[in-house]
DSSP file (Angstrom, degrees, kcal/mol; ACC not computed):
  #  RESIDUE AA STRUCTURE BP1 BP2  ACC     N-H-->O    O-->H-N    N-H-->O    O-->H-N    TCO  KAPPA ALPHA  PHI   PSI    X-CA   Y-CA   Z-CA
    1    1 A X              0   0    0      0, 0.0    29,-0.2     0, 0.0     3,-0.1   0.000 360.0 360.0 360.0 145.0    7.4  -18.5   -8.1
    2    2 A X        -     0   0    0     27,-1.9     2,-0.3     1,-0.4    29,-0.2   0.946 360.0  -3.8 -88.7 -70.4    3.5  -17.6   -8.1
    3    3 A X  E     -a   31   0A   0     27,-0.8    29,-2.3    26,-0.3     2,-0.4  -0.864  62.0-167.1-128.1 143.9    2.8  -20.1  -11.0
    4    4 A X  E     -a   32   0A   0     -2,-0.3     2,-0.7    27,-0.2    29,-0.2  -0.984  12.3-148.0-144.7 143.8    4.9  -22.4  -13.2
    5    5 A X  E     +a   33   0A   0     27,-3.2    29,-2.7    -2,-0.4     4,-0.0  -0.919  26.8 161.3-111.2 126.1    3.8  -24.1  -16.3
    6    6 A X        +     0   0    0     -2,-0.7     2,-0.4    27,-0.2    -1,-0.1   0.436  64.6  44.1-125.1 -30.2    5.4  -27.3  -16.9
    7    7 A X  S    S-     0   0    0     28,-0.1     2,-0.4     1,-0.0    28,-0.1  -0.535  96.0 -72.4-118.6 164.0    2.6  -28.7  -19.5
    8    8 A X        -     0   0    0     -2,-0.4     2,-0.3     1,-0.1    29,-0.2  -0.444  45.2-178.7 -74.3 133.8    0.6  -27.7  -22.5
    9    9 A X        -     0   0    0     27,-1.6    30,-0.6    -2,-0.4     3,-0.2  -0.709  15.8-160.1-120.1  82.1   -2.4  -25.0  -21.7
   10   10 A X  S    S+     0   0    0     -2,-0.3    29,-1.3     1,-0.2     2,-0.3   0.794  79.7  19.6 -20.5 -63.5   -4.7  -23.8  -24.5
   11   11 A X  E     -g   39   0B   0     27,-0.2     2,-0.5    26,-0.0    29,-0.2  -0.888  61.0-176.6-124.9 106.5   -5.9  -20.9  -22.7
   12   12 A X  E     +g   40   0B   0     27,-1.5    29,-5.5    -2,-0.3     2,-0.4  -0.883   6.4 178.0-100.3 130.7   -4.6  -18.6  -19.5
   13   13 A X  E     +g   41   0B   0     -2,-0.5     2,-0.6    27,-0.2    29,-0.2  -0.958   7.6 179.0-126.6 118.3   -6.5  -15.8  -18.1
   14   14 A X  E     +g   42   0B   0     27,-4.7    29,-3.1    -2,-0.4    30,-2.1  -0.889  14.2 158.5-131.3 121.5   -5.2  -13.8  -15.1
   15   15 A X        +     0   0    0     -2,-0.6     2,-0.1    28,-0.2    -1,-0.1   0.048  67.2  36.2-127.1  32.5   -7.7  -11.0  -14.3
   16   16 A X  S    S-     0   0    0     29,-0.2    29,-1.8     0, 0.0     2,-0.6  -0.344 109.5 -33.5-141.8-117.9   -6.8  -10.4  -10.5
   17   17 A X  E     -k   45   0C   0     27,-0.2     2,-0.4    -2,-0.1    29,-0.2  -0.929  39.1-176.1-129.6 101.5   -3.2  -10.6   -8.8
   18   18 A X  E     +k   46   0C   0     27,-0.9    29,-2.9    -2,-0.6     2,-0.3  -0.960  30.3 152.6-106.6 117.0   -0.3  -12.8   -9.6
   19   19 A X        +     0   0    0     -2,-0.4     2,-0.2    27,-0.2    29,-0.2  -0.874  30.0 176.8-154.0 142.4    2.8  -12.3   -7.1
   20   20 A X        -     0   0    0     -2,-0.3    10,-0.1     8,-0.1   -18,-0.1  -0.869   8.0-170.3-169.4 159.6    5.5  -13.3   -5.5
   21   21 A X        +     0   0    0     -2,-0.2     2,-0.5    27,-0.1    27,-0.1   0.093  35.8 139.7-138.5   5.9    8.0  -11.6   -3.1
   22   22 A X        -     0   0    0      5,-0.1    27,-0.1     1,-0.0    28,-0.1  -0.541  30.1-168.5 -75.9 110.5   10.7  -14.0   -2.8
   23   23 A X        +     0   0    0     -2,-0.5     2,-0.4    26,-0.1     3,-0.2  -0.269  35.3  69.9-102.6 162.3   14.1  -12.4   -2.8
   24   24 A X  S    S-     0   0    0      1,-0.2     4,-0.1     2,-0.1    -2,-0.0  -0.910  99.9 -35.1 133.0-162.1   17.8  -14.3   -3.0
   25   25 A X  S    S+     0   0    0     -2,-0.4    -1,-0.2     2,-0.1     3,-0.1   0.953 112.5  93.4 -64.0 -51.0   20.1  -16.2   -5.5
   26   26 A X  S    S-     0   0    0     -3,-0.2     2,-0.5     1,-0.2    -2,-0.1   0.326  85.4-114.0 -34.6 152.6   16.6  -17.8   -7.0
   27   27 A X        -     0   0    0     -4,-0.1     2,-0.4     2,-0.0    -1,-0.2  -0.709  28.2-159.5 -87.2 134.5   14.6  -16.4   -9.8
   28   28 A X        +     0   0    0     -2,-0.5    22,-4.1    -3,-0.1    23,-1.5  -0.802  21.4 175.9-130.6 100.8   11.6  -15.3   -8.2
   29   29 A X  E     - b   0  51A   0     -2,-0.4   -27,-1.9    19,-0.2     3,-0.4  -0.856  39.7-147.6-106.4 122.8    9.2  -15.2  -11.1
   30   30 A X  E    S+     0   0A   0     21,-1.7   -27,-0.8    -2,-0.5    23,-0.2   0.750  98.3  12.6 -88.8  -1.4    5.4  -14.4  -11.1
   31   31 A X  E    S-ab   3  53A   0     21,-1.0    23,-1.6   -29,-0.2     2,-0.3  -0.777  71.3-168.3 -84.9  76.9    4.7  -17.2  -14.6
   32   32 A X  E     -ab   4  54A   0    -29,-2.3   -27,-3.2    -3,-0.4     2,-0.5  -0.711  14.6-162.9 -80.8 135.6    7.7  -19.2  -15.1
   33   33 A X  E     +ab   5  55A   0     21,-2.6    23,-0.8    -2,-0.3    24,-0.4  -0.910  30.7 149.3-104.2  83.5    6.9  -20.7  -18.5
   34   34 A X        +     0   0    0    -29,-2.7     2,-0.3    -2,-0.5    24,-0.2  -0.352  61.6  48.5-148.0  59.0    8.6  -23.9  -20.1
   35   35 A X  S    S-     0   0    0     22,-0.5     2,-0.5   -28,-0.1    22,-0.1  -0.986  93.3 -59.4-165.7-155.8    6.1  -25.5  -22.1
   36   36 A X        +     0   0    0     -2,-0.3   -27,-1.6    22,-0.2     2,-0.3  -0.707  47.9 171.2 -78.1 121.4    3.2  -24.7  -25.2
   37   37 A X        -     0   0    0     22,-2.5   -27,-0.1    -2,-0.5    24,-0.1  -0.791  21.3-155.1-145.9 135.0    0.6  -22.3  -24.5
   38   38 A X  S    S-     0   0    0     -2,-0.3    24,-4.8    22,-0.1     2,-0.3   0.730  74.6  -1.4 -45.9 -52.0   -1.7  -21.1  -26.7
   39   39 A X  E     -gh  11  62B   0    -29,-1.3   -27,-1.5   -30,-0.6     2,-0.5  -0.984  58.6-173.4-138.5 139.5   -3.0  -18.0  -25.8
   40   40 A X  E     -gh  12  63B   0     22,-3.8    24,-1.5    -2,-0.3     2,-0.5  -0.989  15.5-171.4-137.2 134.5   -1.9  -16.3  -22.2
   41   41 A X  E     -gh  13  64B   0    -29,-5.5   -27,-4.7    -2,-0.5     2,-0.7  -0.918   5.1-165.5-133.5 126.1   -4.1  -13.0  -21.6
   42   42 A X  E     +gh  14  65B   0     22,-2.4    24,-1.8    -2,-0.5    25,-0.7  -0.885  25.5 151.4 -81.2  80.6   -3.2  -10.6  -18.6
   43   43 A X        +     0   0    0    -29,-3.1   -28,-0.2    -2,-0.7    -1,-0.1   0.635  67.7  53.5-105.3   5.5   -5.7   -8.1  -17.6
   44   44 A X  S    S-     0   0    0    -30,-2.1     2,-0.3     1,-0.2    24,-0.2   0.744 101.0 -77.0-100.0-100.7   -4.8   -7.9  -14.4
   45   45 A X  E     +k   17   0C   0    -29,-1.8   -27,-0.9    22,-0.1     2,-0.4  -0.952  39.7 177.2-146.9 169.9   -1.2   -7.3  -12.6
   46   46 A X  E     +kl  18  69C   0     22,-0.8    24,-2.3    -2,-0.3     2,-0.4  -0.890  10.4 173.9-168.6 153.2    1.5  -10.1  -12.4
   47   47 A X  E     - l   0  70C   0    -29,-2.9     2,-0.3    -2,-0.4    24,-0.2  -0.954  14.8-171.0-159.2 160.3    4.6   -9.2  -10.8
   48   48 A X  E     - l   0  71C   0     22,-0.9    24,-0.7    -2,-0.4   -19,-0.2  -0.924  32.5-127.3-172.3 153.2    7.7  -11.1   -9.9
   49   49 A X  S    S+     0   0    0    -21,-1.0    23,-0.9    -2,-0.3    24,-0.5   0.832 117.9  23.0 -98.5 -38.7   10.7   -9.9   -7.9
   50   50 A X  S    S-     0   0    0    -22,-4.1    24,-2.1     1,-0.5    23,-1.5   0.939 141.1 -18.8 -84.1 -38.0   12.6  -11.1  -10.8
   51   51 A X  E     -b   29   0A   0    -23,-1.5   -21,-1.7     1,-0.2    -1,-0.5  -0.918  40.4-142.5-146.9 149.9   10.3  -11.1  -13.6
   52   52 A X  E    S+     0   0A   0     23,-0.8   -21,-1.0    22,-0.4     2,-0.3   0.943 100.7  20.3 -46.8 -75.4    6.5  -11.0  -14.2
   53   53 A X  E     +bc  31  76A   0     22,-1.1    24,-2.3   -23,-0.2     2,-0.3  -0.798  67.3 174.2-133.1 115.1    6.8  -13.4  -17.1
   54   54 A X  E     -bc  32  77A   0    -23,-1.6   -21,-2.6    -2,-0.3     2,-0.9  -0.815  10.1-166.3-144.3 137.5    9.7  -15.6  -17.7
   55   55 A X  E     +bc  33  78A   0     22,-1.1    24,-3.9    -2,-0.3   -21,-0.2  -0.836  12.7 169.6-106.3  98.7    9.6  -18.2  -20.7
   56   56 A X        -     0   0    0     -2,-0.9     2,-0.3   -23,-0.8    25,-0.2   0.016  63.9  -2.1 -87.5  28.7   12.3  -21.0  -20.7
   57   57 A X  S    S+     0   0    0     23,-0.4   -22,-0.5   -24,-0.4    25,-0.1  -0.918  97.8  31.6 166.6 168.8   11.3  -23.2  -23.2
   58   58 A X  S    S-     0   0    0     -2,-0.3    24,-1.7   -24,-0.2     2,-0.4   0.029  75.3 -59.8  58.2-156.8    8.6  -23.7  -25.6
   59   59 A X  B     -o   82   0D   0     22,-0.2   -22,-2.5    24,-0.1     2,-0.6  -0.941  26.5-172.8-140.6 115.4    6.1  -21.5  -27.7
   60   60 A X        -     0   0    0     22,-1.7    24,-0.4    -2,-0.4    25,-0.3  -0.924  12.7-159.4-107.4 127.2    3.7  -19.3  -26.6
   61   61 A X  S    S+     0   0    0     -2,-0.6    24,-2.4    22,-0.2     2,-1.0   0.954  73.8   1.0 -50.5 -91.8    1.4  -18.0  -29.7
   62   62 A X  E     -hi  39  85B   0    -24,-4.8   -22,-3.8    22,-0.1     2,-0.8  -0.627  65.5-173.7-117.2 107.8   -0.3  -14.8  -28.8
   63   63 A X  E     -hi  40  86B   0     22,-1.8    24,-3.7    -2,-1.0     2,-0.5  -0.883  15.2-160.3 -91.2 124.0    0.6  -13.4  -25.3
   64   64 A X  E     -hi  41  87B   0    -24,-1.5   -22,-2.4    -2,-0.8     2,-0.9  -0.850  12.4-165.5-132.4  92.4   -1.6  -10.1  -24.5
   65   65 A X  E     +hi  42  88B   0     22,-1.8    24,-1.7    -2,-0.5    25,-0.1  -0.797  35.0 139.8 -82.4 112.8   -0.9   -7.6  -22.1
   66   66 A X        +     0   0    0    -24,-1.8   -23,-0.2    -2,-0.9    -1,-0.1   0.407  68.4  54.6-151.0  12.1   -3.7   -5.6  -21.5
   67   67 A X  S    S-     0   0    0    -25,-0.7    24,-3.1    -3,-0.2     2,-0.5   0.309 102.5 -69.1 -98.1-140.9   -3.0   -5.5  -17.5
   68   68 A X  E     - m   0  91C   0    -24,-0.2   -22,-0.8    22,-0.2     2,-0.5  -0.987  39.5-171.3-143.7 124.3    0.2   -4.3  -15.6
   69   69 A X  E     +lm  46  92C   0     22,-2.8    24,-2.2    -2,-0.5     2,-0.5  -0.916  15.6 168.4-109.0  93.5    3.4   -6.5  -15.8
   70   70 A X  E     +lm  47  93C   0    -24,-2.3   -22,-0.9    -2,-0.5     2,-0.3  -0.935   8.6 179.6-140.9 121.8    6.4   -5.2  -13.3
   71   71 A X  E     -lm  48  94C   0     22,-0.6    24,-0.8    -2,-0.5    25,-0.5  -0.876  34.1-130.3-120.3 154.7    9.3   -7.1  -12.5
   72   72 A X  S    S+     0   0    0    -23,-0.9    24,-1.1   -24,-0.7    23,-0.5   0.867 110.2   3.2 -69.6 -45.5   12.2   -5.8  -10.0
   73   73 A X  S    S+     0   0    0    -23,-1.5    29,-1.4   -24,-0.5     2,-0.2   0.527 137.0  23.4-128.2 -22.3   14.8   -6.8  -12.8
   74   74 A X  B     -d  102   0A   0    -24,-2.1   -22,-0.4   -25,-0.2     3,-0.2  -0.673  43.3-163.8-141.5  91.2   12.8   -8.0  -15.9
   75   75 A X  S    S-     0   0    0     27,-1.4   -22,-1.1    -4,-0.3   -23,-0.8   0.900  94.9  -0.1 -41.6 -52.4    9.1   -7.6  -17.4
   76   76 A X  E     -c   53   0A   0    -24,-0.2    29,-1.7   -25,-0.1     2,-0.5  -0.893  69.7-172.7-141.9 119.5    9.6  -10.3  -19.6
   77   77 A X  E     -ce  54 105A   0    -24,-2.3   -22,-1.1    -2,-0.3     2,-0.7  -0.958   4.3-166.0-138.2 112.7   12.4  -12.3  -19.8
   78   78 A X  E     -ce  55 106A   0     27,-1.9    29,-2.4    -2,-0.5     2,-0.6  -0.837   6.3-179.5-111.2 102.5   12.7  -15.1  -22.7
   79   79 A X  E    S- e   0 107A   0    -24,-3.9    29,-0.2    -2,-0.7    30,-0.1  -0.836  77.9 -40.0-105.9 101.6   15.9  -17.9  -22.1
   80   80 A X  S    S+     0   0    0     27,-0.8   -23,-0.4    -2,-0.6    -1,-0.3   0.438 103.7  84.0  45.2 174.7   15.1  -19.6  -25.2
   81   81 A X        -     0   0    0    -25,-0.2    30,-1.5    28,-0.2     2,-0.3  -0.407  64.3 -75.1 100.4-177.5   11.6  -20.5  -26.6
   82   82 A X  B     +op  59 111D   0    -24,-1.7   -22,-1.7    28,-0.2    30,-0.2  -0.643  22.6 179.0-120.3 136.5    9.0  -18.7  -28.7
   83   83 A X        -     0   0    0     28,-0.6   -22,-0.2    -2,-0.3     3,-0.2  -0.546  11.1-172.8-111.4  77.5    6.5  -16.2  -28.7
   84   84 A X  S    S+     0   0    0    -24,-0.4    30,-1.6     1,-0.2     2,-0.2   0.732  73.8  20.0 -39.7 -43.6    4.8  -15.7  -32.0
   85   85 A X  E     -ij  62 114B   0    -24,-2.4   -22,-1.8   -25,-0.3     2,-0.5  -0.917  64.8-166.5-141.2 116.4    2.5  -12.6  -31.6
   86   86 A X  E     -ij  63 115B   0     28,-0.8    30,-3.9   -24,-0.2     2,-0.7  -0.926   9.5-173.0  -5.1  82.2    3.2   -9.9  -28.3
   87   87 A X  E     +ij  64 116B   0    -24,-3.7   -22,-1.8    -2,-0.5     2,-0.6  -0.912   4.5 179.2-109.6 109.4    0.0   -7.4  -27.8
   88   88 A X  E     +ij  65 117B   0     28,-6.5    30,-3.5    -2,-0.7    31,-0.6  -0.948  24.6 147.4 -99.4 116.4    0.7   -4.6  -25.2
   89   89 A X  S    S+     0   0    0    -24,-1.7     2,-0.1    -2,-0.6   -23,-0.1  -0.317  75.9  35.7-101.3  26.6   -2.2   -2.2  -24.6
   90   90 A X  S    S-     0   0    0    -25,-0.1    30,-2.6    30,-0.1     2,-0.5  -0.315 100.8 -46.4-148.4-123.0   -1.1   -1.8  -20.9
   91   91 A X  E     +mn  68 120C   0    -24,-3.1   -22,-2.8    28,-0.2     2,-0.7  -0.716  33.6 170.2-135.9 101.8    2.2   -1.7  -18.8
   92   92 A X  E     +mn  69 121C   0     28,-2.0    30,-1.5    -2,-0.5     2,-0.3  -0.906  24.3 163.8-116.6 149.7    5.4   -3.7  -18.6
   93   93 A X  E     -mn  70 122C   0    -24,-2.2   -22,-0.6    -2,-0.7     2,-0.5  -0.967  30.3-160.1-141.5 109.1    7.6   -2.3  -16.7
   94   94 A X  E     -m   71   0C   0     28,-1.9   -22,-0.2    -2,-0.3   -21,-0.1  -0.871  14.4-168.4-126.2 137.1   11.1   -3.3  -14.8
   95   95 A X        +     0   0    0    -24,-0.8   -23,-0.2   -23,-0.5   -22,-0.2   0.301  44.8  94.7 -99.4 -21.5   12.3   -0.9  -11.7
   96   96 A X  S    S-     0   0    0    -24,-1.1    28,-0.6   -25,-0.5    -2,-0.0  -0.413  75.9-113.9 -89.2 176.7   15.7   -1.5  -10.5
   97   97 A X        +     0   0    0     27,-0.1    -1,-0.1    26,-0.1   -24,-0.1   0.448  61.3 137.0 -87.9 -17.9   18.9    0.4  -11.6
   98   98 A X    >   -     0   0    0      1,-0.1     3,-0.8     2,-0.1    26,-0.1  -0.347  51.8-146.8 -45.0 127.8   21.0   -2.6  -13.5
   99   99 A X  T 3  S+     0   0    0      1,-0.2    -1,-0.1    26,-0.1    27,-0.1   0.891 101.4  69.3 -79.1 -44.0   22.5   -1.7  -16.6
  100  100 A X  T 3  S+     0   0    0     25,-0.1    -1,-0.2     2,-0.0    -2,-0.1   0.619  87.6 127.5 -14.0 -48.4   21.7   -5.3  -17.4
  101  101 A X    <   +     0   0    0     -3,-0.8    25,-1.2     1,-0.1     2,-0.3   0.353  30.0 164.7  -1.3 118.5   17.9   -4.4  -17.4
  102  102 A X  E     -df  74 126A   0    -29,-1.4   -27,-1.4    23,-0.1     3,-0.2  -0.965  39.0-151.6-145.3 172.4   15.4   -4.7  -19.2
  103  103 A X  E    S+     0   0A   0     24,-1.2     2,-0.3    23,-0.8    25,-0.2   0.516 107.8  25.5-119.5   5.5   11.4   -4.6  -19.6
  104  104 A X  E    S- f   0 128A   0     23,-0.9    25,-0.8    22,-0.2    -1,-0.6  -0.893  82.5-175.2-143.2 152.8   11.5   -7.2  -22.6
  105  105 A X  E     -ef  77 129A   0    -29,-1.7   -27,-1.9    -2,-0.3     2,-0.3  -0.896   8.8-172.9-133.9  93.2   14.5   -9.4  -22.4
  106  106 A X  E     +ef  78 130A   0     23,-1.8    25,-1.0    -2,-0.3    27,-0.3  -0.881  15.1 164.9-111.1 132.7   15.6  -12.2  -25.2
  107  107 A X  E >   +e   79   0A   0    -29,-2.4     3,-1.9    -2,-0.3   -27,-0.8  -0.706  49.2  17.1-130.8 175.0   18.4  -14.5  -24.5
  108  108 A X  T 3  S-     0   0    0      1,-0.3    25,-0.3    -2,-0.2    24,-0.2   0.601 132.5 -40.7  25.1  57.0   20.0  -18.0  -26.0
  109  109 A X  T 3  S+     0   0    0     23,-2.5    -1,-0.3     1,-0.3    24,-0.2   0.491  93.0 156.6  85.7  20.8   18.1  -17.8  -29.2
  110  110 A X    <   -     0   0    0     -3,-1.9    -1,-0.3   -32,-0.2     2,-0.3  -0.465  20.6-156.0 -89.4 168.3   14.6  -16.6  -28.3
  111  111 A X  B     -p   82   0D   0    -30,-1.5   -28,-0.6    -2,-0.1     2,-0.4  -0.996  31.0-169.8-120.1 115.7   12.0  -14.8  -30.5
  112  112 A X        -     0   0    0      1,-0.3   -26,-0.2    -2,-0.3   -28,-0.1  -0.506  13.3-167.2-111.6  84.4    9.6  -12.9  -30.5
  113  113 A X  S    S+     0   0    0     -2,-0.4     2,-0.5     1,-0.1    -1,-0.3   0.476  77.9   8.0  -4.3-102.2    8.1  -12.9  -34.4
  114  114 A X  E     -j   85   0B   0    -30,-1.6   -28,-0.8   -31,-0.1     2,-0.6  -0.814  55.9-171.9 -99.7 104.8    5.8   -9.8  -33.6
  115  115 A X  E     -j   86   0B   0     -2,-0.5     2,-0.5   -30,-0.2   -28,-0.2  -0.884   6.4-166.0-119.6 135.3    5.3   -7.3  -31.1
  116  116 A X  E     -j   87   0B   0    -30,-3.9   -28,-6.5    -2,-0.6     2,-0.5  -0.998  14.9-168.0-134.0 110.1    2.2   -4.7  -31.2
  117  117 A X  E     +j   88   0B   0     -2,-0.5   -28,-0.2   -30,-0.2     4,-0.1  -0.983  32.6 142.8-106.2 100.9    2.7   -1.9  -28.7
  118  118 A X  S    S+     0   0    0    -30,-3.5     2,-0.2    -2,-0.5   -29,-0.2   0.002  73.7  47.6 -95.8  23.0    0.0    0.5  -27.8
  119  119 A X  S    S-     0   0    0    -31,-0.6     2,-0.2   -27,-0.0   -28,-0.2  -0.452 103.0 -75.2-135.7-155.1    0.8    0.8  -24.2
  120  120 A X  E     -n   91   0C   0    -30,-2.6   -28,-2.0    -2,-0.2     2,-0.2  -0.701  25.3-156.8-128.2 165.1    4.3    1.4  -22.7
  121  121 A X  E     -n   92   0C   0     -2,-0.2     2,-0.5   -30,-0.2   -28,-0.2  -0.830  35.0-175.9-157.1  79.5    7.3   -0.9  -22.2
  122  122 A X  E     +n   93   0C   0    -30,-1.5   -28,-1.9    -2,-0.2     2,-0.3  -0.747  20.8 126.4 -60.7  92.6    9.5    0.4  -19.5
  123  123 A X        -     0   0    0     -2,-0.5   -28,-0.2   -30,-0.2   -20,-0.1  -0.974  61.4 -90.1-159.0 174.9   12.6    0.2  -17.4
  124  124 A X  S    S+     0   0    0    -28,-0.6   -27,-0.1    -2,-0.3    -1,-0.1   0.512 113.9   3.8 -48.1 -36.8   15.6    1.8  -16.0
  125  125 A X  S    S+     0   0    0      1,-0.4     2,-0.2   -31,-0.1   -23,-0.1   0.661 122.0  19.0-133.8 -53.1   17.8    0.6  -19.2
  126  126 A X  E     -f  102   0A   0    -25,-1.2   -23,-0.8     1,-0.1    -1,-0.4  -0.923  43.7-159.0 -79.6 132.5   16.5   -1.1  -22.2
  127  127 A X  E    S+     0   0A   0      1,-0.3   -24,-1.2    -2,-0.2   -23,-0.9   0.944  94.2  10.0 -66.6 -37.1   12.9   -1.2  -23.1
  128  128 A X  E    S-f  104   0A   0    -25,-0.2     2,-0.3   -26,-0.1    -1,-0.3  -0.953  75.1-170.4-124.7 141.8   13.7   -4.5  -25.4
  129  129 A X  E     -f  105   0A   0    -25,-0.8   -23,-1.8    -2,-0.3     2,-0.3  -0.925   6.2-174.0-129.2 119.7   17.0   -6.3  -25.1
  130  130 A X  E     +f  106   0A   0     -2,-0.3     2,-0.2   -25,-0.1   -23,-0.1  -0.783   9.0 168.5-119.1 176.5   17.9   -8.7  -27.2
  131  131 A X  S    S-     0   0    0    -25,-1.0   -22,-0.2    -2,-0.3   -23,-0.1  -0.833  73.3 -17.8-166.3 106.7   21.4  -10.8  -26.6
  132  132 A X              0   0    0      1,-0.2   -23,-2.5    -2,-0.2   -22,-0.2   0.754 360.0 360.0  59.3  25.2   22.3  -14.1  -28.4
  133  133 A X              0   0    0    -27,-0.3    -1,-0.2   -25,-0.3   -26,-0.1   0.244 360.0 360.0-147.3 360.0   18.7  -14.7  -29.5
């Protein structure tokens, strides 16, 4: 995992290179997410062999894409929790061939109130998938 948020953060800004390349049974995630944060703003790349972004708990208010988000199996992948307001002006994007797929992904009762797309939302089988949430 490149980063994991375990506590509440007002504001995240990634405006270079968040990565990781770690391959297996594991979720190899480049945010793993499981608590409040207010505002999370991307202008850079974050990338995840499983996911760029994956939220397992909590509420993020306004998450902003305005970078490049590409995960091997998931762009953004929500197992419960919140996300009020979704702005893409840029790219998330998931690459592999899994019918599973997605480049936004909601499970076990996650949300995302609002999504505002000017950029593109990509993958191999769904752009948004939602399942039990």
């Amino acid at each position: 995992m490149g980063v994991r948020v375990n506590s509440t953060i007002n504001t995240f800004v990634n405006s270079g290179l968040i990565t990781t390349t770690v391959k297996g049974v594991h979720w190899s995630d480049g945010i793993g997410i499981n608590a409040n944060v207010k505002t999370l703003k991307n202008t850079g790349t974050i990338q995840g062999f499983s996911a760029p972004i994956k939220s397992s708990g909590g509420t993020i208010e306004t998450l902003i894409n305005e970078g490049t988000m590409k995960g091997e199996s998931i762009g953004i992948y929500m197992s419960g929790g919140l996300v009020k307001t979704l702005i893409n002006s840029g790219t998330i994007n998931q690459n592999n061939s899994a019918t599973w797929a997605a480049g936004i992904k909601l499970q076990n009762n996650s949300t995302i109130e609002n999504i505002i797309n000017t950029g593109s939302i990509s993958s191999n089988a769904f752009g948004i998938s939602v399942t039990g949430g």
